[in-house]
C-alpha positions as CSV (number, residue, x, y, z in Angstrom):
1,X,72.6,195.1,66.1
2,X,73.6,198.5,67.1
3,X,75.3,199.9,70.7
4,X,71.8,201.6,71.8
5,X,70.5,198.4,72.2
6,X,72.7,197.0,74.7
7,X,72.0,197.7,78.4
8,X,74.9,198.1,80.8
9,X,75.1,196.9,84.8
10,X,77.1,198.4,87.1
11,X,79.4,195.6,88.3
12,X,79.1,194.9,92.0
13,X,82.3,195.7,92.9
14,X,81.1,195.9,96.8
15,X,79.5,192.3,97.3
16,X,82.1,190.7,95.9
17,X,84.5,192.5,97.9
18,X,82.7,191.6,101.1
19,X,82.1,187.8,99.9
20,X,84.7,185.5,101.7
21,X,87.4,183.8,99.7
22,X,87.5,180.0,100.0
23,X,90.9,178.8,100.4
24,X,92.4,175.9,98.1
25,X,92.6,172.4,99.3
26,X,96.1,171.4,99.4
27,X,97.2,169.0,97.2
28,X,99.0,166.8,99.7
29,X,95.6,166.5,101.7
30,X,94.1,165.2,98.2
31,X,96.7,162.8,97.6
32,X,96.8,161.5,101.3
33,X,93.0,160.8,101.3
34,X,93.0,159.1,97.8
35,X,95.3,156.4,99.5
36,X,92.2,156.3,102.1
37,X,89.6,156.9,99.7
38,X,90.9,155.5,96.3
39,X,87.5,155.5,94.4
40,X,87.8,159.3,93.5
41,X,84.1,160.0,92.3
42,X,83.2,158.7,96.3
43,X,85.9,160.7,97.7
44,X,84.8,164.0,95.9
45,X,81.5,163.4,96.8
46,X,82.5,162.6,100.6
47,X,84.3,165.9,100.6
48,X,81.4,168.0,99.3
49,X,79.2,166.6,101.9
50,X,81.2,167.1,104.6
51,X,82.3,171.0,103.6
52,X,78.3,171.1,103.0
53,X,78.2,170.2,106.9
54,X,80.4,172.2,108.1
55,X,79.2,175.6,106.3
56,X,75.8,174.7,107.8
57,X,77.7,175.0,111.4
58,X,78.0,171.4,112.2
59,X,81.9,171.0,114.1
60,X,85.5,170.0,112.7
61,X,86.2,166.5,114.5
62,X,89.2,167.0,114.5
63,X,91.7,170.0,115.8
64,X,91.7,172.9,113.2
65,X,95.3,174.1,112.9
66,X,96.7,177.1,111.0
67,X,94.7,178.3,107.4
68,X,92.5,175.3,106.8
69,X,89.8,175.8,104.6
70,X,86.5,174.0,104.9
71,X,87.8,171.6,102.4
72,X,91.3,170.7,104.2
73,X,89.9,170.0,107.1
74,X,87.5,167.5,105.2
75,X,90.0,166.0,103.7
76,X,92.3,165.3,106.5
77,X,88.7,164.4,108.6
78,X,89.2,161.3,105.9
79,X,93.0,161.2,106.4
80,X,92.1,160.7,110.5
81,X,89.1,158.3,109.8
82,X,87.0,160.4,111.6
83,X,85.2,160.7,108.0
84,X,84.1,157.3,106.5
85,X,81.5,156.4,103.2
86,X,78.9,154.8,104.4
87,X,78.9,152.0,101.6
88,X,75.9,149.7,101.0
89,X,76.3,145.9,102.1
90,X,76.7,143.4,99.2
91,X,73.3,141.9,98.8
92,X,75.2,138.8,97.8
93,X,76.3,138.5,101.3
C-alpha cells in the first residue's frame, strides 16, 4: 500500500477543547458505597443510572459540596441512602 492512498483528517482540536471534562470518582466514595452496596456489578450499574439521571437534569438529593462530579455525588447519594436498588422480591416468599 503506498502513502497516496491514505487520507488525512484534521483533528478537531476545537470540539474537544470545548467538550467538558468529567471529573474522577474518588476512590473513598467507591469504597464507602461498596460497604452499602457490596454486590459490585449492582453498584456500578446503580451509579450509571443515577449519573444517567442527573446529566438528563433530574436534582442531587443531597447537598453538592466542593468538585463533585456527577459520579461522586452518586456515589455518596448511596453512601446517604438517598439512592437504593430496587431488588425484586424472592418469589419463594
Amino acid at each position: 500500500m503506498t502513502s497516496s492512498k491514505l487520507v488525512e483528517f484534521p483533528s478537531p482540536q476545537g470540539a474537544a477543547a470545548s467538550l467538558p471534562r468529567a471529573l474522577p470518582m474518588k476512590s473513598d466514595l467507591v469504597e464507602q458505597a461498596s460497604k452499602v452496596v457490596s454486590d459490585i456489578p449492582l453498584l456500578i450499574n446503580l451509579v450509571s443510572k443515577r449519573v444517567r439521571q442527573l446529566n438528563q437534569g433530574r436534582p442531587p438529593l443531597i447537598q453538592v459540596t466542593g468538585r463533585m462530579g456527577q459520579a461522586d455525588i452518586a456515589l455518596t447519594e448511596i453512601i446517604e441512602g438517598k439512592v437504593i436498588p430496587n431488588l425484586p422480591e424472592d418469589a419463594d416468599e
